[in-house]
C-alpha positions in Angstrom: 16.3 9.7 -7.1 13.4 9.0 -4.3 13.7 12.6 -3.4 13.2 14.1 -6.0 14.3 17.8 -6.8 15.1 18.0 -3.8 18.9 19.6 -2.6 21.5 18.2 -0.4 21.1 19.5 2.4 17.0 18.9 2.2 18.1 15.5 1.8 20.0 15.1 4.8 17.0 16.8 6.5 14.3 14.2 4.9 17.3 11.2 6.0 17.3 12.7 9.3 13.2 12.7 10.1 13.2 9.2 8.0 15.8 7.6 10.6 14.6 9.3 13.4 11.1 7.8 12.6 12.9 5.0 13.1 14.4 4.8 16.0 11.5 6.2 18.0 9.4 3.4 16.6 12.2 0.7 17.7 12.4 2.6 21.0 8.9 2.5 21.9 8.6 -1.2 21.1 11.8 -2.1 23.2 13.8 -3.2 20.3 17.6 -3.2 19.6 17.5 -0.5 16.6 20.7 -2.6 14.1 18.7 -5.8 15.4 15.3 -4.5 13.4 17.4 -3.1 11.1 18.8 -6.4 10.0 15.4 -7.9 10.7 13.6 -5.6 8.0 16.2 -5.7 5.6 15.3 -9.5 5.5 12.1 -9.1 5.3 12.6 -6.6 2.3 14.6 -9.1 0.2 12.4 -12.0 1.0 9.3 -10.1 -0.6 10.7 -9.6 -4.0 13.3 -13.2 -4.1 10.3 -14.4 -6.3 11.9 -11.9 -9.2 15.6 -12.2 -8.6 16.9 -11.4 -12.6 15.1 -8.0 -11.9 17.8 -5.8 -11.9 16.7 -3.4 -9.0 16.0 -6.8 -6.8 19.1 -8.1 -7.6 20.8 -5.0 -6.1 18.7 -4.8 -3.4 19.2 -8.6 -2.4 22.9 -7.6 -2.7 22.8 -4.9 -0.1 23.4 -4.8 3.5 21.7 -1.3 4.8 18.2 -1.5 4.9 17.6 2.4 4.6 19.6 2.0 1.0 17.5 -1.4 -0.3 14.4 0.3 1.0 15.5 3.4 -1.3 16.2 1.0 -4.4 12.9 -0.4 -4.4 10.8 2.9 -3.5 12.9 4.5 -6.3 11.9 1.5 -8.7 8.2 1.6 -7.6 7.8 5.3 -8.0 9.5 4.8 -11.6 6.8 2.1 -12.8 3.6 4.2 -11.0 4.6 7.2 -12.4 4.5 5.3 -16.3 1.8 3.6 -15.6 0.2 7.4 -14.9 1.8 9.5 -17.7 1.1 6.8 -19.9 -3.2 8.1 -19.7 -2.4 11.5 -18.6 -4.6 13.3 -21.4 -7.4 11.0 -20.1 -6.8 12.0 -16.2 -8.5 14.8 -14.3 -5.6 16.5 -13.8 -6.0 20.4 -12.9 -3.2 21.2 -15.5 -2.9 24.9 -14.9 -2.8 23.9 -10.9 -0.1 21.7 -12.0 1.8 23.7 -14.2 1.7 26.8 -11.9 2.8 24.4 -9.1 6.1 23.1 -11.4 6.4 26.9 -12.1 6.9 28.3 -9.2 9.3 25.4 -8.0 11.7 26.2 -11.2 11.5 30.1 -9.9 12.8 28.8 -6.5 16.0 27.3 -8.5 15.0 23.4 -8.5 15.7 21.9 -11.7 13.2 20.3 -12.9 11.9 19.2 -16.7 8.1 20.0 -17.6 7.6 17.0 -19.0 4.5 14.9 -17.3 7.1 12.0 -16.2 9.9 14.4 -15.5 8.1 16.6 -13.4 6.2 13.8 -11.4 9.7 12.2 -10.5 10.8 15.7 -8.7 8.4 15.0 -6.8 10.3 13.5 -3.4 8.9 10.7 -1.5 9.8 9.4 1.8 9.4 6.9 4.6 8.0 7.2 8.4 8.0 4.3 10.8 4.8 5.7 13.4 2.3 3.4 13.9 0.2 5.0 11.5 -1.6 2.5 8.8 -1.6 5.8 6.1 -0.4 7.9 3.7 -0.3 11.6 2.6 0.7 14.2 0.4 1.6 17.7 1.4 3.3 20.4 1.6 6.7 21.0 4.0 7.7 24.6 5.5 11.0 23.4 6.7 11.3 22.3 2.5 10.3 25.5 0.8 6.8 24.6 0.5 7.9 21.3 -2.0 5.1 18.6 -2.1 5.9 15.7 -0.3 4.7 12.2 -0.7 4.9 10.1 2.7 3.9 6.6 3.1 3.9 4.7 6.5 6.1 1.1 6.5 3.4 0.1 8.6 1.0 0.3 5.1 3.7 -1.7 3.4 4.3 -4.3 5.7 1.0 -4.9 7.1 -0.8 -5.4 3.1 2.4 -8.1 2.5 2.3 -9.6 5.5 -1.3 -10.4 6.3 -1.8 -11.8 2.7 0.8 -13.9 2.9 -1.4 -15.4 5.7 -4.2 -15.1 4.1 -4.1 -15.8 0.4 -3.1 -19.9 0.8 -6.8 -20.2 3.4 -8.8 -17.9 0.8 -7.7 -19.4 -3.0 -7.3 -23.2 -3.5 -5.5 -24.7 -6.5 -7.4 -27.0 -9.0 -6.0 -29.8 -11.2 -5.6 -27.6 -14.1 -3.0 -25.4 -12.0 -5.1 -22.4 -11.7 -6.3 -21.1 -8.6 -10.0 -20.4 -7.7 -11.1 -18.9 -4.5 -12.1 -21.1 -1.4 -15.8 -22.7 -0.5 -16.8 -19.9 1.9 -17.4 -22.8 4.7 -13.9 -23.9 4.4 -12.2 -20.8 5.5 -15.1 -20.4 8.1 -13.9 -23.7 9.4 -10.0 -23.0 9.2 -10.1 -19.6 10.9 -12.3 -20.6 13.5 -9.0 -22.7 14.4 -6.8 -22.0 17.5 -3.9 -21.7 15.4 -5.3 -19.5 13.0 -6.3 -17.1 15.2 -3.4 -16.7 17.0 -2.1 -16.0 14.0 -3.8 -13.6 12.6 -4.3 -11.7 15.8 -0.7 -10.8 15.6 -0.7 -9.1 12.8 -3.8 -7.2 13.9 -2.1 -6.3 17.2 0.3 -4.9 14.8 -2.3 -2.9 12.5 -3.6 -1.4 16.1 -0.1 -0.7 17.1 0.4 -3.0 19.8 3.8 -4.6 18.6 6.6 -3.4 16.7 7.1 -4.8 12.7 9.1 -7.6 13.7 6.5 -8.8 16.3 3.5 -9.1 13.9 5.5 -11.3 11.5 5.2 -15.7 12.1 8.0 -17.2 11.7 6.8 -19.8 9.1 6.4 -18.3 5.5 2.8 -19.9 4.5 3.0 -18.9 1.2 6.0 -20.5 0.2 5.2 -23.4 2.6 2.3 -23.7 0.9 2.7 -27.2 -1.9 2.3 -25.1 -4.5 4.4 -21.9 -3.6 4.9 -20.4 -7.2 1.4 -19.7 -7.9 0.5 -18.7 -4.4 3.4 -16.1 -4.5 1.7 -14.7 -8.0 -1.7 -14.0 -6.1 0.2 -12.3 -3.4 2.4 -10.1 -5.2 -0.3 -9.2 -7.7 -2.8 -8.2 -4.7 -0.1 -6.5 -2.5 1.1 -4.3 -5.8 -3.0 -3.5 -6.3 -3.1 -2.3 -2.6 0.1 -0.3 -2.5 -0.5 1.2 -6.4 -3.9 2.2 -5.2 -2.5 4.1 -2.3 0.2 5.9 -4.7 -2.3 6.5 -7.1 -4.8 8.2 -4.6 -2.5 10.3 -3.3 -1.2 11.3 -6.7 -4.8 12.5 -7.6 -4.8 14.5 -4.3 -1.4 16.4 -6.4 -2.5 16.7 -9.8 -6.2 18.0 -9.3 -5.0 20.9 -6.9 -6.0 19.3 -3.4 -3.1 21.3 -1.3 -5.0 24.3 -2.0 -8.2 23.4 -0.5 -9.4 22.1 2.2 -9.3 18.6 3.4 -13.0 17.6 3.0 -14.5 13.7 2.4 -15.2 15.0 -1.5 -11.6 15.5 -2.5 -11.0 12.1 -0.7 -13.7 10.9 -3.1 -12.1 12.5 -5.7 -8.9 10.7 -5.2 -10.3 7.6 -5.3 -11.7 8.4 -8.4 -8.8 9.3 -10.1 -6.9 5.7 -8.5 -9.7 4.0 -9.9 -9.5 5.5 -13.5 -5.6 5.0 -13.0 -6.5 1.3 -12.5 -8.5 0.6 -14.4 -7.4 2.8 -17.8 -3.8 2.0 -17.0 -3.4 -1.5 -17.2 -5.7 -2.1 -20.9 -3.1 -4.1 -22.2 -2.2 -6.7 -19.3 -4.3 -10.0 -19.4 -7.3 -9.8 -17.4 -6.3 -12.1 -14.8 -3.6 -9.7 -13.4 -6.2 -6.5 -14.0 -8.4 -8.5 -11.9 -6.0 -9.0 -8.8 -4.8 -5.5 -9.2 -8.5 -4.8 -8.2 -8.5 -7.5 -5.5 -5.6 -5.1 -4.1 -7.3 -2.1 -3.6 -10.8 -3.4 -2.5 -8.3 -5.8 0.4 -6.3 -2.4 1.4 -10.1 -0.4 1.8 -11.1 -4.0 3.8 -8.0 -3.5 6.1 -9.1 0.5 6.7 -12.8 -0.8 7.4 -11.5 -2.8 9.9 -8.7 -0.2 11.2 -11.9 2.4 11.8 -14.2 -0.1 13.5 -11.3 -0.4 15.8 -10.9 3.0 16.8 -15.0 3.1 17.5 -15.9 4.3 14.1 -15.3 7.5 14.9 -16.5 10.1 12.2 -13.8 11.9 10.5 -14.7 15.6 9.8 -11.9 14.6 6.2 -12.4 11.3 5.0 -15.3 9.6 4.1 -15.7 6.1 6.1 -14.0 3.2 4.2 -17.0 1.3 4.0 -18.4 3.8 2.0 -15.7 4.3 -0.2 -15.4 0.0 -0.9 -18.7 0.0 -1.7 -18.4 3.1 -4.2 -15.2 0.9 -5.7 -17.8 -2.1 -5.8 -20.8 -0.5 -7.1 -19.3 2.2 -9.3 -15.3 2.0 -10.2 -14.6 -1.7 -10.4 -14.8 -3.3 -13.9 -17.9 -4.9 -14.6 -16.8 -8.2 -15.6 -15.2 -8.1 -11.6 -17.9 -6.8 -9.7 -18.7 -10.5 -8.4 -15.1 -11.7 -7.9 -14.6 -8.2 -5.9 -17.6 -9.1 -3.9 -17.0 -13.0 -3.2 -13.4 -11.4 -2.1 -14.9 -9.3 0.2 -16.6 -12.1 1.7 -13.9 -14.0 2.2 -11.9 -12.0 3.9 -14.1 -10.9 6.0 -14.7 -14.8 6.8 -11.2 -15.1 7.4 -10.3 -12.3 9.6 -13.7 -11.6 11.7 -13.5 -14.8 14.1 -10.0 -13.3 15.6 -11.9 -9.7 15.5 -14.7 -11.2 17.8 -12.5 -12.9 19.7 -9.9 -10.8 20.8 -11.8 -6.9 20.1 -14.9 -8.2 20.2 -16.2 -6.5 16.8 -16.9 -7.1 13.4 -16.7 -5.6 10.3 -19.9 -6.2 7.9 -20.7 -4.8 5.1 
């Protein structure tokens, strides 16, 4: 269950914030609530239609509520992240008396809920807001006796899938052999100099600011699968997007298991999170070919791009609890990422920022360089 060891009528009270989250953000950017509803649900099944036989796809492509497919597939993600973590959990920083005491005090309260690492990381609930917040947290809840909670923004999950799947057929090219190599830097200079392009990709940044509601920031032409050769397109993108999003899961897992609700929020224990996402990533996934290790990487360098970019935005303000992005991509350059992928993360870097910074000048007048 997405939520966890949580009760019935705490679920009703997580459903309730969840919807309401909703409708306020349909509300605020004028849109008929079922409309978006049916909109999003679309948009949901048309992200994982590349992996239909999957049995959690297939019932989620078979649904027609968009708050129950959304639950199927968070369910199905927290499943494999959690795995992916108890699977290296003697070789994680976990503060295990922290956790233990934590897990302890919970099964005083009444919730039922098995010590094992796995078992005890699924009672952890997670939910969904709809704000126009690109983010994602872990904390406590008063109004839930104090039970961790693990929010992440649909703007985060949209705005990753969507902006690479406008992005990834300008920055990757497909040679003869059928594999994919990225770009000539001066070709995606060239192509999103282009009206068209920018127009583009200015939507989705007015979503990212928060200008326009989900459905306005999506084009209505899929370039991925428009793309001539839509298959391996489609593997880039769902291999990056899965990087960015197990990145953010991961960082806010390490946030859980090394005690960070009892301290301070500070830029070190943001460091520290990272840290732990990194090891997560990188120790995680030793027996995947190195091609899909590598985009996994890809993911979490393009999610701390979009945050770069996000900050500069808001005047790069300095936060008195996080550490500026920039700081913490070049940390995942110069110190976390795998050595062998320290000059595919930087030529990545490069072209993204290639691609995106034209619109950024033009329409904000910034850019982000690092």
């Amino acid at each position: 269950m997405i939520y966890g060891c949580l009760r019935p009528n705490q679920i009703n009270s997580v459903l309730r914030m969840e919807r309401e989250s909703f409708e306020q953000m349909c509300n605020k950017a004028g849109v008929d609530i079922r409309k978006q509803e049916a909109f999003m649900l679309e948009v949901l099944k048309d992200a994982i239609r590349t992996h239909p036989n999957d049995e959690t796809n297939s019932n989620i492509l078979k649904c027609g509520d968009y708050f129950q497919a959304l639950r199927l597939l968070a369910y199905s993600n927290k499943q494999n992240d959690i795995r992916v973590i108890t699977n290296i959990w003697d070789k994680l920083p976990i503060n295990r008396k922290y956790w233990e005491r934590t897990i302890g005090n919970l099964k005083k309260m009444g919730y039922e809920i098995e010590e094992t690492p796995y078992d005890s990381l699924m009672a952890i609930p997670h939910y969904c807001l709809f704000d126009s917040e690109f983010n994602a947290f872990v904390r406590r809840s008063v109004m839930l006796d104090n039970v961790p909670l693990l929010c992440i923004y649909e703007l985060l999950t949209n705005m990753t899938y969507e902006l690479l799947n406008f992005i990834v057929p300008v920055i990757f090219r497909l040679l003869p052999s059928g594999k994919c190599t990225f770009s000539p830097e001066s070709f995606v200079a060239e192509k999103a100099s282009t009206n068209n392009f920018m127009n583009n990709c200015g939507q989705y940044f007015e979503g990212l600011f928060g200008y326009r509601s989900a459905d306005m920031f999506l084009t209505d032409v899929d370039l991925v699968t428009s793309n001539p050769n839509p298959n391996v397109m489609l593997y880039y993108l769902t291999l990056i997007n899965a990087g960015a999003h197990f990145f953010v899961l991961s960082h806010e897992y390490g946030h859980l298991l090394m005690g960070h609700l009892d301290l301070s929020q500070c830029p070190q224990i943001e460091h520290d999170a990272d840290q732990f996402a990194y090891r997560v990533l990188s120790d995680g996934f030793r027996n995947i070919n190195d091609n899909l290790k590598m985009m996994l990487h890809l993911g979490a360098a393009f999610l701390l791009i979009l945050l770069c970019i996000f900050e500069k935005k808001q005047g790069g303000r300095v936060s008195e609890t996080h550490p500026p992005s920039i700081i913490r991509l070049i940390l995942f350059h110069e110190v976390f990422a795998n050595k062998e992928y320290k000059e595919v993360v930087a030529a990545f870097v490069r072209l993204i920022l290639a691609a995106v910074n034209p619109t950024l000048k033009f329409n904000w007048n910034f850019e982000v360089v690092i």
